[in-house]
Structure formats: C-alpha cells, structure tokens
mmCIF file of the N, C-alpha and C atoms, coordinates in Angstrom:
data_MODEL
# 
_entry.id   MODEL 
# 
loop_
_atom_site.group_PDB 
_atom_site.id 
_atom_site.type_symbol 
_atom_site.label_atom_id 
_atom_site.label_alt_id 
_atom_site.label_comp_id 
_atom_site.label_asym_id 
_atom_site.label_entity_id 
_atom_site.label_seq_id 
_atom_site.pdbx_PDB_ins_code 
_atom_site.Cartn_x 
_atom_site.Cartn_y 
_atom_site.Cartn_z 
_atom_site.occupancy 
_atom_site.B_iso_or_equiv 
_atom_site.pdbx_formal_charge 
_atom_site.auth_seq_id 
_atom_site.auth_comp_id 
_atom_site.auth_asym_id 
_atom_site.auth_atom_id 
_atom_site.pdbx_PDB_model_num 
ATOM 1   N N  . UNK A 1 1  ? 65.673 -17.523 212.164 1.00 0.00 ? 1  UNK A N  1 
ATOM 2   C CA . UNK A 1 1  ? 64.409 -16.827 212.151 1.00 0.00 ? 1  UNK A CA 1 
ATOM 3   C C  . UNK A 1 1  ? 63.621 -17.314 210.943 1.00 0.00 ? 1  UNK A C  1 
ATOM 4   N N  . UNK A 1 2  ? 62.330 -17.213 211.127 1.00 0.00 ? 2  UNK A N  1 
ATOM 5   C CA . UNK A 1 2  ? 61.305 -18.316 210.210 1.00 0.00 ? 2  UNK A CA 1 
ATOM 6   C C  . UNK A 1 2  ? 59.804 -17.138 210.403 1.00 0.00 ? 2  UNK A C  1 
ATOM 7   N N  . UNK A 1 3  ? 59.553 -17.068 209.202 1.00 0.00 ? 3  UNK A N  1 
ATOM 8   C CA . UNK A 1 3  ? 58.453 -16.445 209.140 1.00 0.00 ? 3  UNK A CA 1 
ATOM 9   C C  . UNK A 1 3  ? 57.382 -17.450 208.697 1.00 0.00 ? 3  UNK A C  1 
ATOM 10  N N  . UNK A 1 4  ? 56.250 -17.093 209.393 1.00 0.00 ? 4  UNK A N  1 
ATOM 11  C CA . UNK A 1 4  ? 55.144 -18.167 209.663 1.00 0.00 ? 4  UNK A CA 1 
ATOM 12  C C  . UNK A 1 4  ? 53.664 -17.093 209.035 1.00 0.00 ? 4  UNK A C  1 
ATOM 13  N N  . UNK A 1 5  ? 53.516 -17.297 207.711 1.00 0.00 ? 5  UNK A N  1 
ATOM 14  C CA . UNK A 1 5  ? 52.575 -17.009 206.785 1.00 0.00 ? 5  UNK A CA 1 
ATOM 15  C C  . UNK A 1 5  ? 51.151 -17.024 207.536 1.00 0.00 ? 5  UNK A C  1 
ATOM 16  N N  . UNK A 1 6  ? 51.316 -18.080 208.245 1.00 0.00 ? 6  UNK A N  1 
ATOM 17  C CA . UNK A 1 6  ? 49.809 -18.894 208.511 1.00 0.00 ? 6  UNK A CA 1 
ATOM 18  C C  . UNK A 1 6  ? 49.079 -17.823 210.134 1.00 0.00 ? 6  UNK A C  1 
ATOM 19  N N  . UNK A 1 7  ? 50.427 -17.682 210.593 1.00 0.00 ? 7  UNK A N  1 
ATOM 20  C CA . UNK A 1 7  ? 49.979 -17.006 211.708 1.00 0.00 ? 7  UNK A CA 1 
ATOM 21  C C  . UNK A 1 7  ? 50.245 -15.146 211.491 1.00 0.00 ? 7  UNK A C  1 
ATOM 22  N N  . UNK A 1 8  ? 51.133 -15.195 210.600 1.00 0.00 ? 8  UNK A N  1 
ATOM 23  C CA . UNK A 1 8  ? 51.775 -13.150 210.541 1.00 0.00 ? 8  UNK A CA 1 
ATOM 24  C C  . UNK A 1 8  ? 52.191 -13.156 211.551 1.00 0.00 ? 8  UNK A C  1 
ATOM 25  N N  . UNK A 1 9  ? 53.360 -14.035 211.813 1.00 0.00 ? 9  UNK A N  1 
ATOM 26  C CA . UNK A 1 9  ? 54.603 -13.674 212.639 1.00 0.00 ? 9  UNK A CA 1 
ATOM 27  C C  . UNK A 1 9  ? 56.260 -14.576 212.382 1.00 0.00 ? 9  UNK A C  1 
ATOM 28  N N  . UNK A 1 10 ? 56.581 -14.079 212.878 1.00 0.00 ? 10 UNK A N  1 
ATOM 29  C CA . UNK A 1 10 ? 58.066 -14.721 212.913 1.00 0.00 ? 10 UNK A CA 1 
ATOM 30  C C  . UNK A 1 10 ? 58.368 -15.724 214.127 1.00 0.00 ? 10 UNK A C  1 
ATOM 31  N N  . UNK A 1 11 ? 59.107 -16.740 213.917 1.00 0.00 ? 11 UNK A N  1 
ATOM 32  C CA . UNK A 1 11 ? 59.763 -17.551 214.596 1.00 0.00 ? 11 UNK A CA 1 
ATOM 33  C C  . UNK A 1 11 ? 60.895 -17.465 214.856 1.00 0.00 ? 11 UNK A C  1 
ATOM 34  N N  . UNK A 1 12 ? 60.982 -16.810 216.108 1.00 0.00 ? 12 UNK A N  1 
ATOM 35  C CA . UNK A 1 12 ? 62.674 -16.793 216.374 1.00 0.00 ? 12 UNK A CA 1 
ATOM 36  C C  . UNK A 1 12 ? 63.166 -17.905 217.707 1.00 0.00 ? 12 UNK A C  1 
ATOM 37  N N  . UNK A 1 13 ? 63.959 -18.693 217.494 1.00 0.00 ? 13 UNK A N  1 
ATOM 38  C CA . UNK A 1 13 ? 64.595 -19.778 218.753 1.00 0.00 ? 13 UNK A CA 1 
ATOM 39  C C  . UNK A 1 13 ? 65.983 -19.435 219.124 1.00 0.00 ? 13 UNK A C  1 
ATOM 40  N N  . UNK A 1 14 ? 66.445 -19.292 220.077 1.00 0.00 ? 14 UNK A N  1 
ATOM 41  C CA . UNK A 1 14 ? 67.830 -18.721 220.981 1.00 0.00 ? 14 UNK A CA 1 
ATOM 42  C C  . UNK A 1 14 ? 67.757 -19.547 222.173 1.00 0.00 ? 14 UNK A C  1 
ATOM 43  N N  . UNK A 1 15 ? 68.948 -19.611 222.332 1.00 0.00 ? 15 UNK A N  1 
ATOM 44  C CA . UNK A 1 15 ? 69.303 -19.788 223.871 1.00 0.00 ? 15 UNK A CA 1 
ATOM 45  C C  . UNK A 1 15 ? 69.640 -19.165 225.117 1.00 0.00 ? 15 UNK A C  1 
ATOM 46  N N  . UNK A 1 16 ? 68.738 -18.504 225.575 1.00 0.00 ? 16 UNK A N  1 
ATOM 47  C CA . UNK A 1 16 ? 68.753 -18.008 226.417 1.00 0.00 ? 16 UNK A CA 1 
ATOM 48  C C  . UNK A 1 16 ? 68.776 -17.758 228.217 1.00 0.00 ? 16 UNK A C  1 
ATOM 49  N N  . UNK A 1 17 ? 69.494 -17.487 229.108 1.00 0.00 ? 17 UNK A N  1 
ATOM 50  C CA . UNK A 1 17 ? 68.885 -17.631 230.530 1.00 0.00 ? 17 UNK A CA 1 
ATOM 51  C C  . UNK A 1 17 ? 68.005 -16.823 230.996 1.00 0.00 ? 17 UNK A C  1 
ATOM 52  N N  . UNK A 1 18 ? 67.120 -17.126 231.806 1.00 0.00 ? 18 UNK A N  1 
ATOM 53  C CA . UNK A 1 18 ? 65.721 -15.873 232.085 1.00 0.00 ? 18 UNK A CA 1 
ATOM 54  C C  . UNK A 1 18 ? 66.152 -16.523 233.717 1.00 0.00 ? 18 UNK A C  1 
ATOM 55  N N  . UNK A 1 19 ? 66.279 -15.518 234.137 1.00 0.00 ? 19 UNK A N  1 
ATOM 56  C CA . UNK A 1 19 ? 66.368 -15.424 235.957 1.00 0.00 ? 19 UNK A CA 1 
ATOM 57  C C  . UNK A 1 19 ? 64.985 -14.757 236.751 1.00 0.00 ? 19 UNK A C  1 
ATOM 58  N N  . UNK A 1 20 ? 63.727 -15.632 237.305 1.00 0.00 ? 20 UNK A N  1 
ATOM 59  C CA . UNK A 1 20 ? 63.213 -15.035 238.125 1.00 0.00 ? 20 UNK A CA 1 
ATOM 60  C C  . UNK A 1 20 ? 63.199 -14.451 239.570 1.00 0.00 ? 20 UNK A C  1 
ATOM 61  N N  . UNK A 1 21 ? 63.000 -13.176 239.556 1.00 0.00 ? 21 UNK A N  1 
ATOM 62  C CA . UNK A 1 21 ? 63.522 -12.753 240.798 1.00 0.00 ? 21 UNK A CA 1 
ATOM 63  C C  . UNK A 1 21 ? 61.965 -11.834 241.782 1.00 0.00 ? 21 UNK A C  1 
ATOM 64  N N  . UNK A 1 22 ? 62.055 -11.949 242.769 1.00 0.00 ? 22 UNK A N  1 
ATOM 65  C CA . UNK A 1 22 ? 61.174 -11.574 243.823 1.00 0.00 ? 22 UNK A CA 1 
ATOM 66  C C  . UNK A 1 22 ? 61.701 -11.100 245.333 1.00 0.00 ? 22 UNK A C  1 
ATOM 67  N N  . UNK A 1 23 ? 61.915 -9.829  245.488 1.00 0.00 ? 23 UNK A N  1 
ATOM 68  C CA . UNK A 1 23 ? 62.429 -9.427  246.102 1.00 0.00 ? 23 UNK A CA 1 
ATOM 69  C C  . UNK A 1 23 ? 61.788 -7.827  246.334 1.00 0.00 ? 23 UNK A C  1 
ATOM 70  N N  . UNK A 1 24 ? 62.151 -7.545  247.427 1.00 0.00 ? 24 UNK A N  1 
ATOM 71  C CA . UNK A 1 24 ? 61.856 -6.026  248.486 1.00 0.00 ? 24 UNK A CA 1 
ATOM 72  C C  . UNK A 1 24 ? 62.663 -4.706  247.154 1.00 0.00 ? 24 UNK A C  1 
ATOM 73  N N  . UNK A 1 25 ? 63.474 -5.259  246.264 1.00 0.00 ? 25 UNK A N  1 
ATOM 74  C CA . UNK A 1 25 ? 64.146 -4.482  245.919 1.00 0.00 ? 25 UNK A CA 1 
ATOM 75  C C  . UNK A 1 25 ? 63.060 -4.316  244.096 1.00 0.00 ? 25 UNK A C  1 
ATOM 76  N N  . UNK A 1 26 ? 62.546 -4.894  244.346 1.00 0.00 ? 26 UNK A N  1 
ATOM 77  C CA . UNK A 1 26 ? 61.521 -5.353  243.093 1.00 0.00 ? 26 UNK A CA 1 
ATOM 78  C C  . UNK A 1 26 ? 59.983 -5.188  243.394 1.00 0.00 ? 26 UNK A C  1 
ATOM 79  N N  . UNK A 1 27 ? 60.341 -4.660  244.704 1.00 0.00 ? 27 UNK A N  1 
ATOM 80  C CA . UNK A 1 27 ? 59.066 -3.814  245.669 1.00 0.00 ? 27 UNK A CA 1 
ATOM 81  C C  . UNK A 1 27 ? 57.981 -5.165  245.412 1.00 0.00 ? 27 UNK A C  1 
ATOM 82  N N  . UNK A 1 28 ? 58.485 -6.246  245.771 1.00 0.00 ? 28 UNK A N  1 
ATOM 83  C CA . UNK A 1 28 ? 58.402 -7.639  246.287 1.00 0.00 ? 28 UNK A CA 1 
ATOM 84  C C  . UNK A 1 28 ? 56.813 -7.574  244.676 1.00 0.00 ? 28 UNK A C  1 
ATOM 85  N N  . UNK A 1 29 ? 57.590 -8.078  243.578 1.00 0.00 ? 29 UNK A N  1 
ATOM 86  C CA . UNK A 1 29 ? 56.519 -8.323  242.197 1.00 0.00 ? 29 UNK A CA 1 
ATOM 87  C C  . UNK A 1 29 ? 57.760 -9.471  241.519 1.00 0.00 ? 29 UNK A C  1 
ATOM 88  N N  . UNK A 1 30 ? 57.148 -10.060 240.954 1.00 0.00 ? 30 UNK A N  1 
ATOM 89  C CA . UNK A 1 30 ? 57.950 -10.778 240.231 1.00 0.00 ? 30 UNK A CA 1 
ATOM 90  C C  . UNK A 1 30 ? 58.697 -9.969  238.853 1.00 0.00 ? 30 UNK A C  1 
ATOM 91  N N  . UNK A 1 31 ? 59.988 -10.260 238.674 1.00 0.00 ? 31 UNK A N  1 
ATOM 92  C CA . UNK A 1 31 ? 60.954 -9.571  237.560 1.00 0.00 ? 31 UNK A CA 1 
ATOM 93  C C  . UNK A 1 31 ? 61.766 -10.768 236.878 1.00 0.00 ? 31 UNK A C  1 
ATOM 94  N N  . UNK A 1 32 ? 61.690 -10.862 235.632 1.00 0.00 ? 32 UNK A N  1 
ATOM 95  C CA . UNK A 1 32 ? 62.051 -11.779 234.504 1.00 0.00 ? 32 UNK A CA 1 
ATOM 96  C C  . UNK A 1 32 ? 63.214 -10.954 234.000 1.00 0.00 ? 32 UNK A C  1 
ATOM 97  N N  . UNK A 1 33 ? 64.273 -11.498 234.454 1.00 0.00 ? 33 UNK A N  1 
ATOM 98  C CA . UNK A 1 33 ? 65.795 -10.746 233.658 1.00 0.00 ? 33 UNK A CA 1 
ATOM 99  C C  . UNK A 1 33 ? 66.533 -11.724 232.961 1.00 0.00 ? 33 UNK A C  1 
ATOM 100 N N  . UNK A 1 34 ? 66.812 -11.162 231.769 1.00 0.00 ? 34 UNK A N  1 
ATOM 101 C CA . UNK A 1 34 ? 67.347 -12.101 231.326 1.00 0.00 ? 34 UNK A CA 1 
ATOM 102 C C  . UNK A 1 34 ? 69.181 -11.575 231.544 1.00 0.00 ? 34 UNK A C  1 
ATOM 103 N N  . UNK A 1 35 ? 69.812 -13.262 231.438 1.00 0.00 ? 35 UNK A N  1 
ATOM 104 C CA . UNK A 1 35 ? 71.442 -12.764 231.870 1.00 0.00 ? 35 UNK A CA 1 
ATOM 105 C C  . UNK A 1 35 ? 71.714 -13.058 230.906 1.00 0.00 ? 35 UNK A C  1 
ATOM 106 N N  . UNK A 1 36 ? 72.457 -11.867 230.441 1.00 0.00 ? 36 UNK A N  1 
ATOM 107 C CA . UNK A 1 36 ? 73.238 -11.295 229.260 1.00 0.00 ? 36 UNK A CA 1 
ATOM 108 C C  . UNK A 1 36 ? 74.279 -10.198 229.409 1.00 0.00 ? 36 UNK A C  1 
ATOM 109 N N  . UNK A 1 37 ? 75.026 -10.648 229.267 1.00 0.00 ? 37 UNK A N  1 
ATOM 110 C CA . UNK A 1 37 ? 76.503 -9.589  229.988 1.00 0.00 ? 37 UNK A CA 1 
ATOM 111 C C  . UNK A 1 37 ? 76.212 -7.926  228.932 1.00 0.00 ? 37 UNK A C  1 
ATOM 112 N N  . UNK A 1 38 ? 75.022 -8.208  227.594 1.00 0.00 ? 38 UNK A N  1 
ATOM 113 C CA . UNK A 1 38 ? 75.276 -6.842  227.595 1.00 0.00 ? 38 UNK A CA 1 
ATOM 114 C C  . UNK A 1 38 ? 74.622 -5.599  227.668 1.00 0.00 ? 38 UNK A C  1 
ATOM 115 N N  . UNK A 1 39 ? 73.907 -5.974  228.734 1.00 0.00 ? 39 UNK A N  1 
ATOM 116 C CA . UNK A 1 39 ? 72.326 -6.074  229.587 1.00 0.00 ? 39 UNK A CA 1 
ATOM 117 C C  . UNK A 1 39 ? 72.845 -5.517  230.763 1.00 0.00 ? 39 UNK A C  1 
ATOM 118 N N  . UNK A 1 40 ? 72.950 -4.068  231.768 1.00 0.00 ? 40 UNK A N  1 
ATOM 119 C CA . UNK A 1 40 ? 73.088 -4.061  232.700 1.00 0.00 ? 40 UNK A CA 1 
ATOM 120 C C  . UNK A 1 40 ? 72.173 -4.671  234.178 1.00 0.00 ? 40 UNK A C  1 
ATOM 121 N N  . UNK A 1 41 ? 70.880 -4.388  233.401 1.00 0.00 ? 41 UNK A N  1 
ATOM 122 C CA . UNK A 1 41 ? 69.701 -4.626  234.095 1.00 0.00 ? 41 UNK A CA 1 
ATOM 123 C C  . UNK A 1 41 ? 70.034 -5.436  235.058 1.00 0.00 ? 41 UNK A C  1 
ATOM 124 N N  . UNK A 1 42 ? 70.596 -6.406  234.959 1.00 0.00 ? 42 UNK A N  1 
ATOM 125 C CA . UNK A 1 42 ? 71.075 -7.986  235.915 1.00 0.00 ? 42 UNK A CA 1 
ATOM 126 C C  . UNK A 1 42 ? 71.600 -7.453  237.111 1.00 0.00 ? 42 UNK A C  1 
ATOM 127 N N  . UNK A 1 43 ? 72.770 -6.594  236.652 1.00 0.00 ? 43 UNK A N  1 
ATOM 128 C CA . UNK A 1 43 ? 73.390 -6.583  237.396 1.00 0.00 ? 43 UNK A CA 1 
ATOM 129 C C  . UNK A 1 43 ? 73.177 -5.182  238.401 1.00 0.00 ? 43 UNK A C  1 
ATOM 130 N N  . UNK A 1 44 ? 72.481 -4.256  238.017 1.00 0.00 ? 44 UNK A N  1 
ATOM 131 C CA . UNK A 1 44 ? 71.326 -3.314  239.146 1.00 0.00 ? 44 UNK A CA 1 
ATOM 132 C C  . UNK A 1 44 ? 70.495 -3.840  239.343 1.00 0.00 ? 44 UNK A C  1 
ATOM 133 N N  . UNK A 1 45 ? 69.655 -5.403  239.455 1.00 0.00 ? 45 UNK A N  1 
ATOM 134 C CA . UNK A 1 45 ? 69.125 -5.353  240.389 1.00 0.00 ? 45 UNK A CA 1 
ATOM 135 C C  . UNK A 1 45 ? 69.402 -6.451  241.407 1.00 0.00 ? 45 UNK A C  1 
ATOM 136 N N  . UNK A 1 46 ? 70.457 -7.211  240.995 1.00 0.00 ? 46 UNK A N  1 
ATOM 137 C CA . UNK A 1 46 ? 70.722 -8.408  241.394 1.00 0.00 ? 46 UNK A CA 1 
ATOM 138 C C  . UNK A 1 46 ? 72.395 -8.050  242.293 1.00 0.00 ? 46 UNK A C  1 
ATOM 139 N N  . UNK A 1 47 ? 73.066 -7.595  243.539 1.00 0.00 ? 47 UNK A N  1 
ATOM 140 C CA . UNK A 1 47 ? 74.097 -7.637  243.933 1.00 0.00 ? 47 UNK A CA 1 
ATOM 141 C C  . UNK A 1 47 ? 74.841 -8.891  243.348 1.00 0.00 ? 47 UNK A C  1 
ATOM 142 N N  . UNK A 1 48 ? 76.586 -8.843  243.067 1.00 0.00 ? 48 UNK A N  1 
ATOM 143 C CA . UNK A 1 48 ? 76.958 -9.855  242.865 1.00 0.00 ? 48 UNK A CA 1 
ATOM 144 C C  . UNK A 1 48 ? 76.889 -11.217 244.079 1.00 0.00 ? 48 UNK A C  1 
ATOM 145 N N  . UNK A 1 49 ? 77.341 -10.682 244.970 1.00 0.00 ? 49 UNK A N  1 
ATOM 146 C CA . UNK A 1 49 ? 77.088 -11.637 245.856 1.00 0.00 ? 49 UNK A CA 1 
ATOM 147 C C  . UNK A 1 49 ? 75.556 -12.432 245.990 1.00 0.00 ? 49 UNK A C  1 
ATOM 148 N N  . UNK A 1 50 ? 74.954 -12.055 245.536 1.00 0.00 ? 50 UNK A N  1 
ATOM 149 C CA . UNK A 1 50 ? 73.495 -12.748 245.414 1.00 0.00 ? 50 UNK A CA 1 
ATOM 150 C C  . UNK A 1 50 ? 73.683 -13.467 244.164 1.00 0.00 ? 50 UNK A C  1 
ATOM 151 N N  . UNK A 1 51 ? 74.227 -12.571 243.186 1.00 0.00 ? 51 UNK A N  1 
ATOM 152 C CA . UNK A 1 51 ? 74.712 -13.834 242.037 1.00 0.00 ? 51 UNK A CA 1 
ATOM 153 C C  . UNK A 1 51 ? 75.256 -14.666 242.312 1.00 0.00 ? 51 UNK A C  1 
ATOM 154 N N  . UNK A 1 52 ? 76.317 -14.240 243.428 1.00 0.00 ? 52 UNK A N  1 
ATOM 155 C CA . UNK A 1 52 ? 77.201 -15.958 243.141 1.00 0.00 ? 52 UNK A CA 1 
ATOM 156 C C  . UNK A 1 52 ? 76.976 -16.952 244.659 1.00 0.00 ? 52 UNK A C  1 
ATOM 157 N N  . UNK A 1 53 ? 75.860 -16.606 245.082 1.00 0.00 ? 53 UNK A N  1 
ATOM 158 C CA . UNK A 1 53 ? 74.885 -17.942 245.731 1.00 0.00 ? 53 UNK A CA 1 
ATOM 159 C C  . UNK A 1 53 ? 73.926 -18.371 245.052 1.00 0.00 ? 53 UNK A C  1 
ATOM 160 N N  . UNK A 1 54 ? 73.616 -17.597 243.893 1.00 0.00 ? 54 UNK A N  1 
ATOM 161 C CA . UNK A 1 54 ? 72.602 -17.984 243.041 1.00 0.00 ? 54 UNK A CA 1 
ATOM 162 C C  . UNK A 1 54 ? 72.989 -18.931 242.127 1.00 0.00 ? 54 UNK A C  1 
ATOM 163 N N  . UNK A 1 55 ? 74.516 -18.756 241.740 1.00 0.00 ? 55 UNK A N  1 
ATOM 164 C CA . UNK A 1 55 ? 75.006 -19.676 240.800 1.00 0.00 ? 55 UNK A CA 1 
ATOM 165 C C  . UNK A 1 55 ? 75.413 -19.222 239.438 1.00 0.00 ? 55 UNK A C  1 
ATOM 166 N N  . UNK A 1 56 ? 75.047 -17.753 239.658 1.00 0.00 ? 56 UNK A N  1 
ATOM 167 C CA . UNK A 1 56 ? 74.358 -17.118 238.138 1.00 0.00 ? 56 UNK A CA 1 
ATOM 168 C C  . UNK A 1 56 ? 76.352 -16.489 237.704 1.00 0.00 ? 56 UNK A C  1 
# 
C-alpha cells in the first residue's frame, strides 16, 4: 500500500479473482463477486455445480 500525496489517496495492488455473473438469480443485472473462500457471497449466489463448469 502506497499513499499518493498528489492525488489524496492510497494505492493498493492484490491479486485478485472478480467473477462476472448475469443471471435470473441476479434478477438478470450484472454482479461482480469476487472469489475468496472467506466471502460467502460466491457461494449463495453461484451453485457449486455452476462453479465447477465454470472452472471456478
């Protein structure tokens, strides 16, 4: 993390996965989840079996 004087903010870089999803269950809007095991979110809205054709 890097604080940036010039702008009044911080710089933070991670590695992260962001999964976009669009679906009836997302009352068909786009949803940005990120997968992180300590994050349930993923996994209510995403069935596993949809994960693991997804790859995820």
């Amino acid at each position: 993390m890097k604080y940036e004087a010039k702008r009044n903010s911080f710089f933070i870089e991670e590695n992260v996965i962001w999964v976009a999803v669009f679906h009836s269950s997302t009352m068909d809007n786009w949803k940005f989840i990120e997968q992180n095991p300590k994050f349930q979110s993923f996994d209510n809205l995403l069935n596993p079996e949809i994960q693991k054709q997804l790859g995820l």
